[in-house]
C-alpha positions in Angstrom: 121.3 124.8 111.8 121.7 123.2 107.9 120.3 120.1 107.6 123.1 117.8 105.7 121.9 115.0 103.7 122.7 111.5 102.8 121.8 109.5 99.6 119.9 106.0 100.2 117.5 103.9 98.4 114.8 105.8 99.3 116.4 109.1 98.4 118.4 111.8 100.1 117.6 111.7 103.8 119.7 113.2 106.9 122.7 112.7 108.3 121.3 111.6 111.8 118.6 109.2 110.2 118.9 106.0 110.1 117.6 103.3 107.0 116.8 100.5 108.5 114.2 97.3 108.1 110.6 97.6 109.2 112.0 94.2 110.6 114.0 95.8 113.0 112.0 98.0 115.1 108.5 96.3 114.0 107.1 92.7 115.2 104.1 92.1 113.2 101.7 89.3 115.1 98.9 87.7 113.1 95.9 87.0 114.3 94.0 83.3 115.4 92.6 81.1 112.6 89.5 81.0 114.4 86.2 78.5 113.0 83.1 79.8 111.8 81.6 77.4 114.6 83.0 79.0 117.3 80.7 82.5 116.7 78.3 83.1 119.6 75.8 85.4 119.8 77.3 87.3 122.7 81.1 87.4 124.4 84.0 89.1 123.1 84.4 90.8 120.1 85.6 88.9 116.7 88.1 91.7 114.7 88.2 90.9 111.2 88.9 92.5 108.0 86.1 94.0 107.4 86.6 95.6 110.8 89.5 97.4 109.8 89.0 100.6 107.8 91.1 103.3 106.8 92.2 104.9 110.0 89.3 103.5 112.2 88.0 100.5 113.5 83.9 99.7 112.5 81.8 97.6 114.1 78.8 97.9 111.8 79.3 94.2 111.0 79.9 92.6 114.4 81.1 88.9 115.2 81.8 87.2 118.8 83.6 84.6 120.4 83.2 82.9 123.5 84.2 85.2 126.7 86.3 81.8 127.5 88.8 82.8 124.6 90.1 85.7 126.4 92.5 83.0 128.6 92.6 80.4 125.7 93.7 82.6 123.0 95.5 85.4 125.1 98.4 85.8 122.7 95.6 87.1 120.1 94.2 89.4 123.0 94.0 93.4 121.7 93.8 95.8 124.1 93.2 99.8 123.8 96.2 101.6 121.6 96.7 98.2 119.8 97.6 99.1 115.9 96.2 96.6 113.4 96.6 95.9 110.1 95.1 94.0 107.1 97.3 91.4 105.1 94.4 90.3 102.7 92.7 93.5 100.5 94.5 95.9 102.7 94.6 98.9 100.3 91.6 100.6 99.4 91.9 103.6 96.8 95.7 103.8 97.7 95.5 103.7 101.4 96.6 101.2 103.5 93.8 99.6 106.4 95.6 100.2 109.4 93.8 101.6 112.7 94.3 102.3 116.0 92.0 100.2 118.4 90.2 103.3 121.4 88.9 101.9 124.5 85.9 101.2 122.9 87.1 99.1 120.7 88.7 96.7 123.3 88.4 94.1 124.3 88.6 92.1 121.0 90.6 88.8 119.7 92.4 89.2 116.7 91.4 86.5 113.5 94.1 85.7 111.1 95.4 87.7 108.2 95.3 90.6 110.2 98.8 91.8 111.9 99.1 93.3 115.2 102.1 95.9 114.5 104.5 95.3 118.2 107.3 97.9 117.8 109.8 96.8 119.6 112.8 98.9 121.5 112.0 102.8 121.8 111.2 103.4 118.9 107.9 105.6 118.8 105.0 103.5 117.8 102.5 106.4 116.6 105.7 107.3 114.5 105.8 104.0 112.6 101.6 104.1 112.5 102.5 107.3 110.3 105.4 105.8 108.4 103.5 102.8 107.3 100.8 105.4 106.2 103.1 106.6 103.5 102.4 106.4 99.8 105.9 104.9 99.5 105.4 101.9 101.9 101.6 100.9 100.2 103.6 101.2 97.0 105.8 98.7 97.8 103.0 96.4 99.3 101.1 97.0 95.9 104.5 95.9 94.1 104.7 92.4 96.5 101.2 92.2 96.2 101.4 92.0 92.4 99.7 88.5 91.0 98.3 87.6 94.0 94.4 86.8 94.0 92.7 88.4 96.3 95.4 90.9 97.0 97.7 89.0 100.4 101.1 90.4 101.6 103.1 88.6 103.7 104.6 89.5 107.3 107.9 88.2 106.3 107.6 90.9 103.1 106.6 93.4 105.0 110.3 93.2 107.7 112.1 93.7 104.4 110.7 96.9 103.4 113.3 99.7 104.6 112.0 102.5 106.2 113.8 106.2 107.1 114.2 106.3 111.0 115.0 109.7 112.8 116.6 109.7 116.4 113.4 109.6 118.9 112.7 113.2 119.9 112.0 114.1 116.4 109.9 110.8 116.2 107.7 112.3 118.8 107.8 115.8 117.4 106.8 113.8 113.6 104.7 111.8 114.5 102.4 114.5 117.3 102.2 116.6 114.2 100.8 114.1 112.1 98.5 113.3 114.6 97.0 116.9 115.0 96.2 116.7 111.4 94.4 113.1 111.9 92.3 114.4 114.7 91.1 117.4 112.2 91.0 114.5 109.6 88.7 112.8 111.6 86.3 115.2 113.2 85.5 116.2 109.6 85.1 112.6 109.0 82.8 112.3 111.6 81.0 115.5 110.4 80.1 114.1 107.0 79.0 110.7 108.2 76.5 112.6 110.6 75.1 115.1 107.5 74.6 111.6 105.3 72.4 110.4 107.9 70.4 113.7 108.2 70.2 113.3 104.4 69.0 109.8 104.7 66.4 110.5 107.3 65.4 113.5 105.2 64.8 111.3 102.3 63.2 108.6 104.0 60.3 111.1 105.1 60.0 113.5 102.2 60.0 110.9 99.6 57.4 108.7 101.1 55.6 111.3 102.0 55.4 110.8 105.5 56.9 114.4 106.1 55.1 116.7 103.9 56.6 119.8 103.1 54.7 123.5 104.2 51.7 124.0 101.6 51.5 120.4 100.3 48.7 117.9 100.6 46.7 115.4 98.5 47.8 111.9 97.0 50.5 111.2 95.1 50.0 108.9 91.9 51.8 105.9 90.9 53.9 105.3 87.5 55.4 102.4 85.8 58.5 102.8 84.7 57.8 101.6 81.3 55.2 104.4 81.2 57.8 107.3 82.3 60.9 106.5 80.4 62.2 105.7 77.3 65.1 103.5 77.7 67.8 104.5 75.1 70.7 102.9 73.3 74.5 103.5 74.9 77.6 103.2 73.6 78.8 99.8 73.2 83.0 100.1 72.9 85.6 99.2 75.0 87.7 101.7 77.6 90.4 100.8 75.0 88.4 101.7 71.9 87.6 105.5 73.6 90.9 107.5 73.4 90.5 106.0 69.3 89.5 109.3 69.1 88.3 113.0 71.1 85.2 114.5 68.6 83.1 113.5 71.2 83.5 113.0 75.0 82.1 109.9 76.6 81.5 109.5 80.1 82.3 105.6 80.9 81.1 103.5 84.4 84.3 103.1 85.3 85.0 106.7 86.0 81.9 107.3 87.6 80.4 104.4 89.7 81.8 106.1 93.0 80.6 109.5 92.2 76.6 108.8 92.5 75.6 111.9 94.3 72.7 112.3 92.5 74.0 114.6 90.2 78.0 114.5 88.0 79.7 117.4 86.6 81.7 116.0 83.7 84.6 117.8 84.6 84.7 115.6 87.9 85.7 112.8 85.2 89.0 111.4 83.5 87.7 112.4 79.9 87.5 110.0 77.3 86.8 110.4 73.3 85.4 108.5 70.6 85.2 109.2 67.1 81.9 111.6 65.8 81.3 108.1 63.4 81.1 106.1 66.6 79.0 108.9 68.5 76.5 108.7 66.0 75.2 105.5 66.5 74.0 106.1 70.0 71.8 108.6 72.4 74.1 111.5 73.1 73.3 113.0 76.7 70.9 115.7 77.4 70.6 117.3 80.6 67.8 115.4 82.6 68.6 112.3 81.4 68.7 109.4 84.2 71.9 107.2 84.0 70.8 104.1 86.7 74.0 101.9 87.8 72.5 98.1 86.6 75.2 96.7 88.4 76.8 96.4 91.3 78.7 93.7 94.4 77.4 95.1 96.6 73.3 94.7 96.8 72.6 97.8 97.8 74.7 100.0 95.2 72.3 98.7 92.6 69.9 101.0 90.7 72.1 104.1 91.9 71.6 106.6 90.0 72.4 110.3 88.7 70.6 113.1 86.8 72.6 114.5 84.0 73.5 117.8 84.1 75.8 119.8 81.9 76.8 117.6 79.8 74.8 117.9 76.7 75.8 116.2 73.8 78.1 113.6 75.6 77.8 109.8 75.2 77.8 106.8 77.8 79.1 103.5 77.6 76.6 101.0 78.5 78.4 98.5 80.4 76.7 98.3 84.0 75.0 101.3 82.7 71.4 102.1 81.6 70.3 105.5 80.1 66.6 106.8 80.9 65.0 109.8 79.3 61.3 110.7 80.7 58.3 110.5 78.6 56.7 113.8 79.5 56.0 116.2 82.2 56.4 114.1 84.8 59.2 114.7 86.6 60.5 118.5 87.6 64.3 119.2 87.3 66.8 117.7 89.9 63.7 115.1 91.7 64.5 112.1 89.1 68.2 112.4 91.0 66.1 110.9 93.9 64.0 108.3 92.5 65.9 105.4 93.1 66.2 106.8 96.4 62.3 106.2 96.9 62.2 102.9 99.6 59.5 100.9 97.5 61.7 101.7 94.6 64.6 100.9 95.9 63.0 97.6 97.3 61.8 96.6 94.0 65.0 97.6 92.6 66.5 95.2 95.1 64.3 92.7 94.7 64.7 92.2 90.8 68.5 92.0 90.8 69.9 88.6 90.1 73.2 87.1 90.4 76.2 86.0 93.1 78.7 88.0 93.5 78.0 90.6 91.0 74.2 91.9 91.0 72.5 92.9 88.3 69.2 94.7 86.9 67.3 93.9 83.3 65.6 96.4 81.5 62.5 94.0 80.7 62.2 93.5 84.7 62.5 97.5 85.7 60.0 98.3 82.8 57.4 97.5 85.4 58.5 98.5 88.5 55.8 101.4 90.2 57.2 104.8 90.8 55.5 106.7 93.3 55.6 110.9 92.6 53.8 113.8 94.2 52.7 116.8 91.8 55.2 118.8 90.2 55.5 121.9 92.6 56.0 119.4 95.7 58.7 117.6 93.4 60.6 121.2 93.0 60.4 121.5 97.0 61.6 118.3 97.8 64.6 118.2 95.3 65.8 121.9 96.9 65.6 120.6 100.6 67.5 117.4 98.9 69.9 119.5 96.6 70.9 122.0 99.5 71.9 118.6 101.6 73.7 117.4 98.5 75.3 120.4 98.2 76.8 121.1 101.7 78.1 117.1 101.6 79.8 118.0 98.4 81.7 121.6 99.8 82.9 119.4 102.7 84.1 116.2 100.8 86.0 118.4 98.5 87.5 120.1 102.5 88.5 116.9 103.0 90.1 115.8 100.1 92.0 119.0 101.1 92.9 118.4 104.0 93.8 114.6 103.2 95.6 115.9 100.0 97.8 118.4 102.7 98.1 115.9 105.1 100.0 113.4 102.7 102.5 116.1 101.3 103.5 117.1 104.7 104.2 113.4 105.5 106.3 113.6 102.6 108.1 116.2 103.8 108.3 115.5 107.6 108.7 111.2 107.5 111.9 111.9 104.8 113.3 114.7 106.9 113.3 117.2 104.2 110.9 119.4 107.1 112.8 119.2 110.2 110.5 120.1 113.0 113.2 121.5 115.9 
Protein backbone atom coordinates (compact mmCIF):
# COMPACT_ATOMS: atom_id res chain seq x y z
CA UNK A 1 0.00 0.00 0.00
CA UNK A 2 1.47 3.85 -1.06
CA UNK A 3 2.10 5.79 1.68
CA UNK A 4 0.42 9.41 0.96
CA UNK A 5 1.95 12.36 2.48
CA UNK A 6 1.05 15.59 4.03
CA UNK A 7 3.10 18.84 4.35
CA UNK A 8 3.64 20.33 7.99
CA UNK A 9 6.12 22.30 9.88
CA UNK A 10 8.20 19.59 10.33
CA UNK A 11 8.11 18.37 6.75
CA UNK A 12 6.07 15.99 4.77
CA UNK A 13 4.69 13.32 7.03
CA UNK A 14 1.62 10.85 6.52
CA UNK A 15 -1.72 11.04 5.97
CA UNK A 16 -2.73 9.05 9.23
CA UNK A 17 -0.14 11.06 11.49
CA UNK A 18 -0.99 13.40 13.48
CA UNK A 19 1.21 16.97 14.48
CA UNK A 20 0.47 17.70 17.56
CA UNK A 21 2.12 19.44 20.92
CA UNK A 22 4.49 17.47 23.12
CA UNK A 23 1.95 19.25 25.50
CA UNK A 24 -0.75 17.11 24.58
CA UNK A 25 0.23 13.64 25.09
CA UNK A 26 3.36 14.57 27.52
CA UNK A 27 3.08 15.88 31.38
CA UNK A 28 6.47 16.78 32.34
CA UNK A 29 6.79 16.77 36.48
CA UNK A 30 9.84 18.46 38.03
CA UNK A 31 11.44 17.23 40.69
CA UNK A 32 11.67 18.50 44.73
CA UNK A 33 13.91 21.50 45.60
CA UNK A 34 15.38 19.57 48.16
CA UNK A 35 18.32 21.23 50.90
CA UNK A 36 21.74 20.35 50.98
CA UNK A 37 20.96 19.69 54.87
CA UNK A 38 18.62 17.14 54.33
CA UNK A 39 21.56 14.48 52.79
CA UNK A 40 22.10 11.50 55.07
CA UNK A 41 24.42 9.11 54.84
CA UNK A 42 21.98 6.29 54.22
CA UNK A 43 18.06 6.04 53.05
CA UNK A 44 16.72 6.66 49.71
CA UNK A 45 18.45 7.59 46.84
CA UNK A 46 18.88 11.45 45.80
CA UNK A 47 18.51 11.59 41.63
CA UNK A 48 20.21 14.53 40.27
CA UNK A 49 21.76 15.77 37.30
CA UNK A 50 24.65 14.27 37.38
CA UNK A 51 22.68 11.16 37.67
CA UNK A 52 21.21 11.31 34.41
CA UNK A 53 23.44 10.32 31.46
CA UNK A 54 22.83 9.78 28.05
CA UNK A 55 20.46 6.79 27.93
CA UNK A 56 21.37 5.44 31.55
CA UNK A 57 21.08 6.31 34.91
CA UNK A 58 24.74 6.39 37.09
CA UNK A 59 25.23 6.21 40.46
CA UNK A 60 28.93 6.69 40.66
CA UNK A 61 28.24 9.90 42.48
CA UNK A 62 25.52 8.84 45.00
CA UNK A 63 23.40 11.17 47.38
CA UNK A 64 20.47 10.20 50.06
CA UNK A 65 17.65 11.43 51.72
CA UNK A 66 15.93 10.35 54.64
CA UNK A 67 13.84 6.89 54.15
CA UNK A 68 10.93 9.35 55.82
CA UNK A 69 10.73 11.22 52.42
CA UNK A 70 9.26 8.38 50.61
CA UNK A 71 5.60 9.49 52.34
CA UNK A 72 6.55 13.19 52.70
CA UNK A 73 7.61 13.85 49.16
CA UNK A 74 5.53 10.98 47.38
CA UNK A 75 4.61 13.17 44.38
CA UNK A 76 8.60 13.22 43.65
CA UNK A 77 8.58 9.25 44.19
CA UNK A 78 10.28 7.34 40.94
CA UNK A 79 9.58 4.03 40.49
CA UNK A 80 11.10 1.27 37.92
CA UNK A 81 10.29 2.41 33.99
CA UNK A 82 10.09 6.05 35.18
CA UNK A 83 11.75 8.38 32.18
CA UNK A 84 13.67 11.38 33.31
CA UNK A 85 15.00 14.15 31.99
CA UNK A 86 17.47 17.11 32.56
CA UNK A 87 16.30 20.83 32.25
CA UNK A 88 19.66 22.36 33.32
CA UNK A 89 22.90 21.12 30.83
CA UNK A 90 20.79 18.48 29.39
CA UNK A 91 22.60 18.16 26.01
CA UNK A 92 25.92 16.70 25.92
CA UNK A 93 27.71 16.45 22.44
CA UNK A 94 24.16 16.83 20.77
CA UNK A 95 22.30 14.32 22.75
CA UNK A 96 19.71 14.95 24.97
CA UNK A 97 20.12 13.33 29.04
CA UNK A 98 17.12 11.43 29.17
CA UNK A 99 17.03 7.76 30.73
CA UNK A 100 15.02 5.15 31.69
CA UNK A 101 15.13 4.36 35.50
CA UNK A 102 15.59 -0.28 35.76
CA UNK A 103 14.64 -1.74 39.01
CA UNK A 104 17.80 -1.09 40.24
CA UNK A 105 17.61 2.19 39.97
CA UNK A 106 14.41 2.50 42.10
CA UNK A 107 13.49 3.60 44.61
CA UNK A 108 14.77 7.24 44.20
CA UNK A 109 13.17 10.97 44.83
CA UNK A 110 13.42 13.19 42.11
CA UNK A 111 15.46 16.89 42.88
CA UNK A 112 14.40 19.84 40.89
CA UNK A 113 15.38 20.75 37.42
CA UNK A 114 14.93 17.41 36.39
CA UNK A 115 11.41 16.39 34.66
CA UNK A 116 9.69 13.18 35.11
CA UNK A 117 8.12 12.73 31.39
CA UNK A 118 4.08 11.36 32.38
CA UNK A 119 2.58 10.57 28.95
CA UNK A 120 -0.67 10.85 29.37
CA UNK A 121 -3.77 8.94 27.27
CA UNK A 122 -2.45 5.80 25.13
CA UNK A 123 -0.11 7.14 23.72
CA UNK A 124 3.05 4.77 23.77
CA UNK A 125 5.56 6.13 26.22
CA UNK A 126 8.86 4.23 24.91
CA UNK A 127 7.56 5.83 21.56
CA UNK A 128 7.89 9.48 22.85
CA UNK A 129 11.29 8.30 24.90
CA UNK A 130 12.50 7.79 21.15
CA UNK A 131 10.84 10.93 19.67
CA UNK A 132 12.39 13.15 22.24
CA UNK A 133 15.70 11.43 21.27
CA UNK A 134 15.54 13.05 17.90
CA UNK A 135 18.17 15.47 16.54
CA UNK A 136 15.16 17.61 15.62
CA UNK A 137 13.58 17.91 19.18
CA UNK A 138 17.37 18.72 21.02
CA UNK A 139 17.59 21.23 18.15
CA UNK A 140 14.83 23.02 19.19
CA UNK A 141 15.87 22.79 22.98
CA UNK A 142 19.42 24.16 21.80
CA UNK A 143 17.34 27.08 19.93
CA UNK A 144 15.14 27.98 23.46
CA UNK A 145 18.10 27.34 25.23
CA UNK A 146 20.04 30.08 23.38
CA UNK A 147 21.39 32.87 25.99
CA UNK A 148 20.74 31.12 28.85
CA UNK A 149 23.73 30.65 31.40
CA UNK A 150 24.25 27.48 32.32
CA UNK A 151 22.18 26.03 29.55
CA UNK A 152 18.02 25.76 31.37
CA UNK A 153 14.84 24.86 29.26
CA UNK A 154 11.72 25.31 30.55
CA UNK A 155 8.72 22.66 30.93
CA UNK A 156 6.35 25.16 29.64
CA UNK A 157 8.87 25.37 26.35
CA UNK A 158 9.13 22.09 26.05
CA UNK A 159 4.69 21.45 25.64
CA UNK A 160 5.15 23.84 22.72
CA UNK A 161 7.45 21.90 20.70
CA UNK A 162 5.28 19.89 18.02
CA UNK A 163 6.03 16.50 17.59
CA UNK A 164 4.83 13.85 14.52
CA UNK A 165 2.41 11.28 16.16
CA UNK A 166 1.48 7.95 14.31
CA UNK A 167 -1.82 6.00 15.26
CA UNK A 168 -0.60 3.52 18.22
CA UNK A 169 0.17 0.20 16.58
CA UNK A 170 2.85 1.71 14.51
CA UNK A 171 3.95 3.54 17.81
CA UNK A 172 4.59 0.07 19.20
CA UNK A 173 6.02 -1.32 16.00
CA UNK A 174 8.48 2.29 16.00
CA UNK A 175 9.27 2.48 18.93
CA UNK A 176 10.25 -1.83 19.65
CA UNK A 177 12.47 -1.31 16.76
CA UNK A 178 14.26 1.44 18.16
CA UNK A 179 14.60 -0.34 21.20
CA UNK A 180 16.37 -3.52 19.61
CA UNK A 181 18.90 -1.17 18.40
CA UNK A 182 19.35 0.50 22.00
CA UNK A 183 19.78 -2.85 23.59
CA UNK A 184 22.72 -3.56 20.92
CA UNK A 185 23.72 0.17 21.69
CA UNK A 186 24.09 -0.69 25.04
CA UNK A 187 25.62 -4.11 25.36
CA UNK A 188 28.52 -2.58 23.27
CA UNK A 189 28.42 0.21 25.74
CA UNK A 190 28.77 -1.93 28.38
CA UNK A 191 31.55 -3.89 26.55
CA UNK A 192 33.87 -0.91 26.23
CA UNK A 193 33.41 0.33 29.81
CA UNK A 194 34.46 -3.22 30.97
CA UNK A 195 37.84 -3.34 28.38
CA UNK A 196 38.73 0.39 29.98
CA UNK A 197 38.82 -1.10 33.20
CA UNK A 198 40.96 -4.10 32.15
CA UNK A 199 43.16 -1.38 30.64
CA UNK A 200 43.25 0.52 33.76
CA UNK A 201 44.07 -2.38 35.98
CA UNK A 202 46.66 -3.33 33.33
CA UNK A 203 48.26 -0.04 33.75
CA UNK A 204 48.09 0.24 37.26
CA UNK A 205 50.35 -3.08 37.60
CA UNK A 206 52.62 -2.83 34.63
CA UNK A 207 53.55 0.75 35.08
CA UNK A 208 54.36 0.54 38.73
CA UNK A 209 55.85 -2.44 38.29
CA UNK A 210 54.05 -4.42 40.52
CA UNK A 211 53.27 -6.91 37.49
CA UNK A 212 56.38 -7.51 35.74
CA UNK A 213 56.23 -8.75 32.44
CA UNK A 214 57.91 -12.47 31.34
CA UNK A 215 61.93 -11.96 31.24
CA UNK A 216 61.99 -8.68 33.17
CA UNK A 217 63.58 -7.95 36.53
CA UNK A 218 65.86 -5.34 38.21
CA UNK A 219 65.12 -1.63 39.40
CA UNK A 220 63.72 0.88 37.55
CA UNK A 221 65.49 4.48 37.76
CA UNK A 222 63.97 7.70 38.44
CA UNK A 223 64.01 10.99 36.06
CA UNK A 224 63.11 14.58 36.49
CA UNK A 225 61.22 15.86 34.06
CA UNK A 226 63.44 18.77 33.49
CA UNK A 227 66.17 16.16 32.88
CA UNK A 228 64.08 14.18 30.11
CA UNK A 229 62.39 16.87 28.14
CA UNK A 230 62.94 19.83 26.44
CA UNK A 231 59.90 21.92 26.70
CA UNK A 232 59.27 23.74 23.30
CA UNK A 233 57.55 26.79 22.00
CA UNK A 234 53.81 26.36 20.41
CA UNK A 235 51.92 28.33 18.38
CA UNK A 236 50.42 31.30 19.98
CA UNK A 237 47.24 32.43 17.42
CA UNK A 238 43.88 32.35 17.77
CA UNK A 239 41.23 29.50 16.19
CA UNK A 240 40.23 32.57 14.17
CA UNK A 241 43.77 33.54 12.99
CA UNK A 242 44.31 29.51 11.63
CA UNK A 243 42.11 29.26 8.44
CA UNK A 244 44.41 32.90 7.68
CA UNK A 245 45.96 30.49 5.72
CA UNK A 246 46.65 26.26 4.86
CA UNK A 247 50.81 26.00 4.19
CA UNK A 248 50.82 24.40 7.21
CA UNK A 249 48.37 22.28 9.22
CA UNK A 250 47.98 22.98 12.87
CA UNK A 251 46.46 20.71 15.26
CA UNK A 252 44.59 23.08 18.02
CA UNK A 253 43.22 21.86 21.74
CA UNK A 254 40.06 22.39 20.96
CA UNK A 255 39.88 19.62 18.36
CA UNK A 256 41.62 17.33 20.40
CA UNK A 257 41.05 17.51 24.19
CA UNK A 258 38.47 14.49 23.95
CA UNK A 259 40.61 12.33 21.79
CA UNK A 260 43.57 11.56 24.52
CA UNK A 261 44.01 7.91 23.74
CA UNK A 262 47.40 8.04 24.02
CA UNK A 263 48.15 8.36 20.61
CA UNK A 264 46.06 10.96 17.54
CA UNK A 265 46.01 10.42 13.93
CA UNK A 266 45.71 13.84 12.44
CA UNK A 267 43.20 12.88 10.16
CA UNK A 268 40.85 12.21 13.26
CA UNK A 269 40.97 16.16 13.38
CA UNK A 270 38.92 19.23 11.82
CA UNK A 271 42.18 20.57 9.98
CA UNK A 272 43.28 23.95 10.42
CA UNK A 273 46.07 26.12 8.46
CA UNK A 274 48.35 28.93 9.22
CA UNK A 275 50.54 30.68 7.05
CA UNK A 276 54.37 28.97 6.44
CA UNK A 277 55.45 32.84 7.98
CA UNK A 278 53.54 32.03 11.07
CA UNK A 279 54.69 28.19 11.14
CA UNK A 280 58.10 29.33 11.36
CA UNK A 281 58.18 30.87 14.47
CA UNK A 282 57.41 27.77 16.49
CA UNK A 283 58.40 23.80 17.00
CA UNK A 284 56.70 21.99 14.23
CA UNK A 285 55.67 18.34 15.35
CA UNK A 286 57.86 15.35 15.01
CA UNK A 287 56.68 12.00 15.76
CA UNK A 288 57.48 11.14 19.47
CA UNK A 289 56.80 14.39 20.58
CA UNK A 290 54.60 14.51 23.96
CA UNK A 291 51.71 17.00 23.73
CA UNK A 292 50.46 17.03 27.81
CA UNK A 293 46.82 18.67 28.24
CA UNK A 294 47.92 21.65 31.09
CA UNK A 295 44.45 22.26 31.60
CA UNK A 296 41.51 20.89 32.40
CA UNK A 297 37.70 21.20 34.91
CA UNK A 298 37.81 18.41 35.70
CA UNK A 299 40.98 17.44 38.16
CA UNK A 300 41.59 14.42 36.81
CA UNK A 301 41.78 15.25 32.86
CA UNK A 302 44.94 17.21 33.75
CA UNK A 303 48.36 16.18 32.46
CA UNK A 304 46.53 13.86 29.77
CA UNK A 305 48.52 13.35 27.33
CA UNK A 306 49.37 11.86 23.71
CA UNK A 307 52.39 10.72 21.77
CA UNK A 308 52.64 12.20 18.33
CA UNK A 309 52.53 10.12 15.58
CA UNK A 310 52.24 10.86 11.91
CA UNK A 311 52.10 14.05 11.90
CA UNK A 312 55.47 15.35 11.13
CA UNK A 313 55.92 18.75 10.35
CA UNK A 314 52.54 20.04 11.87
CA UNK A 315 52.25 22.79 14.47
CA UNK A 316 50.19 23.14 17.90
CA UNK A 317 48.55 25.86 19.42
CA UNK A 318 49.65 26.29 22.89
CA UNK A 319 46.62 27.18 24.66
CA UNK A 320 45.95 24.48 27.46
CA UNK A 321 48.64 22.77 25.64
CA UNK A 322 52.40 22.00 26.36
CA UNK A 323 54.76 20.37 23.86
CA UNK A 324 57.61 17.86 25.19
CA UNK A 325 60.41 16.46 23.12
CA UNK A 326 62.84 13.86 25.09
CA UNK A 327 66.35 14.62 25.76
CA UNK A 328 67.81 11.23 24.71
CA UNK A 329 67.42 7.64 24.76
CA UNK A 330 65.27 7.47 27.34
CA UNK A 331 62.09 6.60 26.41
CA UNK A 332 61.31 3.69 23.59
CA UNK A 333 58.50 4.39 20.98
CA UNK A 334 54.77 4.39 22.05
CA UNK A 335 55.76 4.11 26.29
CA UNK A 336 55.86 8.16 26.71
CA UNK A 337 51.90 7.74 25.48
CA UNK A 338 51.74 6.25 29.10
CA UNK A 339 53.62 8.35 31.33
CA UNK A 340 51.18 10.44 32.62
CA UNK A 341 49.45 7.42 33.21
CA UNK A 342 52.20 6.38 35.91
CA UNK A 343 50.15 6.78 39.54
CA UNK A 344 53.02 8.87 41.26
CA UNK A 345 53.03 10.85 38.10
CA UNK A 346 49.80 11.31 37.90
CA UNK A 347 49.64 12.26 41.68
CA UNK A 348 52.24 14.78 41.36
CA UNK A 349 50.57 15.90 38.28
CA UNK A 350 47.48 16.31 40.47
CA UNK A 351 48.97 17.71 43.15
CA UNK A 352 50.75 20.78 41.28
CA UNK A 353 47.57 22.03 39.49
CA UNK A 354 46.10 25.16 40.81
CA UNK A 355 42.98 26.94 40.25
CA UNK A 356 38.88 26.64 40.86
CA UNK A 357 37.03 25.71 38.43
CA UNK A 358 39.46 25.50 35.67
CA UNK A 359 42.84 23.54 36.74
CA UNK A 360 45.91 24.13 35.49
CA UNK A 361 49.75 22.91 35.26
CA UNK A 362 53.01 25.36 35.06
CA UNK A 363 55.91 24.35 33.25
CA UNK A 364 58.43 25.65 36.13
CA UNK A 365 56.31 23.30 38.63
CA UNK A 366 56.37 20.00 36.19
CA UNK A 367 60.14 20.61 35.51
CA UNK A 368 60.68 18.73 38.67
CA UNK A 369 58.23 16.22 38.94
CA UNK A 370 60.21 12.37 39.15
CA UNK A 371 59.35 9.98 36.37
CA UNK A 372 59.78 6.55 37.18
CA UNK A 373 60.96 4.22 33.83
CA UNK A 374 62.15 0.63 33.55
CA UNK A 375 64.96 -0.11 30.86
CA UNK A 376 64.23 0.27 27.34
CA UNK A 377 63.30 -3.42 26.27
CA UNK A 378 60.67 -3.66 29.26
CA UNK A 379 59.39 -0.09 27.99
CA UNK A 380 58.72 -1.77 24.35
CA UNK A 381 56.82 -4.74 26.28
CA UNK A 382 54.77 -2.72 28.29
CA UNK A 383 53.72 -0.19 25.49
CA UNK A 384 52.60 -3.46 23.10
CA UNK A 385 50.47 -5.04 25.96
CA UNK A 386 49.17 -1.21 26.42
CA UNK A 387 48.92 -0.47 22.58
CA UNK A 388 47.09 -3.82 21.74
CA UNK A 389 44.35 -2.60 24.64
CA UNK A 390 44.35 0.76 22.96
CA UNK A 391 43.88 -0.65 19.96
CA UNK A 392 40.87 -3.06 20.46
CA UNK A 393 39.10 0.13 22.48
CA UNK A 394 39.62 2.16 19.42
CA UNK A 395 38.03 -0.75 16.63
CA UNK A 396 35.02 -0.84 18.90
CA UNK A 397 34.40 2.92 19.62
CA UNK A 398 34.60 3.54 15.97
CA UNK A 399 31.53 0.06 15.97
CA UNK A 400 29.83 2.24 17.99
CA UNK A 401 29.88 5.36 16.44
CA UNK A 402 28.41 3.00 13.75
CA UNK A 403 25.96 1.73 15.23
CA UNK A 404 24.95 5.15 16.97
CA UNK A 405 25.47 6.93 13.48
CA UNK A 406 22.76 3.98 11.96
CA UNK A 407 20.66 4.18 14.73
CA UNK A 408 19.93 8.02 14.30
CA UNK A 409 19.19 7.77 10.46
CA UNK A 410 16.74 5.16 10.99
CA UNK A 411 15.03 7.33 13.58
CA UNK A 412 14.86 9.75 10.93
CA UNK A 413 13.34 7.66 8.80
CA UNK A 414 10.94 5.57 11.09
CA UNK A 415 9.74 8.76 13.78
CA UNK A 416 8.83 10.96 10.29
CA UNK A 417 7.12 8.06 8.73
CA UNK A 418 9.11 8.07 5.61
CA UNK A 419 9.93 3.98 6.74
CA UNK A 420 6.58 2.58 7.50
CA UNK A 421 7.13 -0.58 9.50
CA UNK A 422 3.66 -2.74 8.59
Amino acid sequence: MKTEYKQTKLGLIPEDWELVKSGVVIEYVGGGAFKSKDSTNKGIRWLKIANVGIGEIRWADQSFLPDSFKEDYSSFLLEEGDIVMALTRPIINGRLKIAKLSLDDTPALLNQRLAKICVKGTTSEIFIYQVMQMPYFVHLMNVNMAGTDPPNIGTGELKSFQIPLPPLPEQVRIADCLSQWDRGIALLERLIAQKEEQKKGLMQQLLTGRQRLPGFAGEWESVKYGKAFDFLSTASFSRAKLFEGNDIQCLHYGDIHTKFHNYIDFEEFSIHGCTAEEGAKYSLLKNGDLIMADASEDLAGVGKSIEVKGLEGKAISGLHTILMRSKSNLFADGFKAYIHEIPTVRKSLQRIATGAKVYGIAKKNLKNISIPIPPLPEQKAIAAVLNTADRELSLLGAKLGQYRLQKRGLMQQLLMGRKRLV
